[in-house]
N, C-alpha and C positions, 0 to 999 in steps of 0.2 A: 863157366868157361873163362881163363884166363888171356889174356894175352898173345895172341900168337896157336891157337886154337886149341891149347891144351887146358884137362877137364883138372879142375880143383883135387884137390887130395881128400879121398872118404876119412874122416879121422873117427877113431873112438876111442872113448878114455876110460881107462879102468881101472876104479878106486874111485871116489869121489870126499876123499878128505879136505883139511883147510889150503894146502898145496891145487889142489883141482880148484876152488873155489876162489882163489885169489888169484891164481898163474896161468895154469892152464886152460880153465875154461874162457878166462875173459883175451886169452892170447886167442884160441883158436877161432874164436866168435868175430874178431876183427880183422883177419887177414881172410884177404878174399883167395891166398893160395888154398885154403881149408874149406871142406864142406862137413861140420860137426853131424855124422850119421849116427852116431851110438855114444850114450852115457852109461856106465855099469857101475852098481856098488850093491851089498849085502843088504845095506840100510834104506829101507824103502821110502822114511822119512824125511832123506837124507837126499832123495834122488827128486820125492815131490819137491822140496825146497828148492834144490838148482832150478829146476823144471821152472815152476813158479817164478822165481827171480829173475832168470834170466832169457825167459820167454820164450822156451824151448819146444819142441811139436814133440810126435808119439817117439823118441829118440831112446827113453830109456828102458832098462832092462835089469833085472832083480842079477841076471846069470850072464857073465861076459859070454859068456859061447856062442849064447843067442845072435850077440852082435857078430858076427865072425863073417859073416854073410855081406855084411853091412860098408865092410870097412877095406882101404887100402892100409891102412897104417894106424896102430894104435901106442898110444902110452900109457904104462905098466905104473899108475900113483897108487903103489901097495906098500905097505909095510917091507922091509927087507927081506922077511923070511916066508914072504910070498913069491917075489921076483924068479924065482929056479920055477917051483911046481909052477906057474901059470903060464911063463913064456915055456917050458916044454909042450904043455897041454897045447897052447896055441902053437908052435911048430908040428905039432900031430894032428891039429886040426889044419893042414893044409896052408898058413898064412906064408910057407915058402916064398922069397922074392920081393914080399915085403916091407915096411918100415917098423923098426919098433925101436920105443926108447922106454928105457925104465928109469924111474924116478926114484 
């Protein structure tokens, strides 16, 4: 709960490249406007590691979809030529009203 009795922002970040691992997850992990709900990436290796390092609970997820439940607002740390197909799929999954940034 922030300030003023408004509830923190659900975030979830999808991609978990060297961009996620240097910027974004350690931005969202310190600002207490964020409640980090959902990590997604392809690389399951990739997701134990953050997990691991950064002391993360049951948060991540092999399929961004999964998180979709999860979250107010997600950032889109994909390759460029993933940015169209996955922010469609998540405008069809419902995230209407929402926050999204792509990286």
């Amino acid at each position: 709960m922030l300030p003023g009795g408004s509830a923190a922002v659900r975030l979830g970040i999808i991609g978990c490249g060297a961009i996620t691992g240097t910027a974004h997850l350690p931005a969202a992990l310190s600002s207490a406007a964020v409640e980090l709900t959902a990590l997604s990436d392809t690389n399951p290796a990739r997701l134990r590691y953050l997990q691991r390092q950064h002391g993360l609970g049951p948060i991540v997820c092999g399929d961004y979809r999964e998180a979709m439940r999860r979250v107010d607002a997600v950032i889109l740390a994909l390759p460029n030529h993933l940015h169209t197909p996955v922010g469609v799929l998540l405008a069809e999954l419902t995230l209407y009203g929402r926050f999204w940034e792509i990286v």
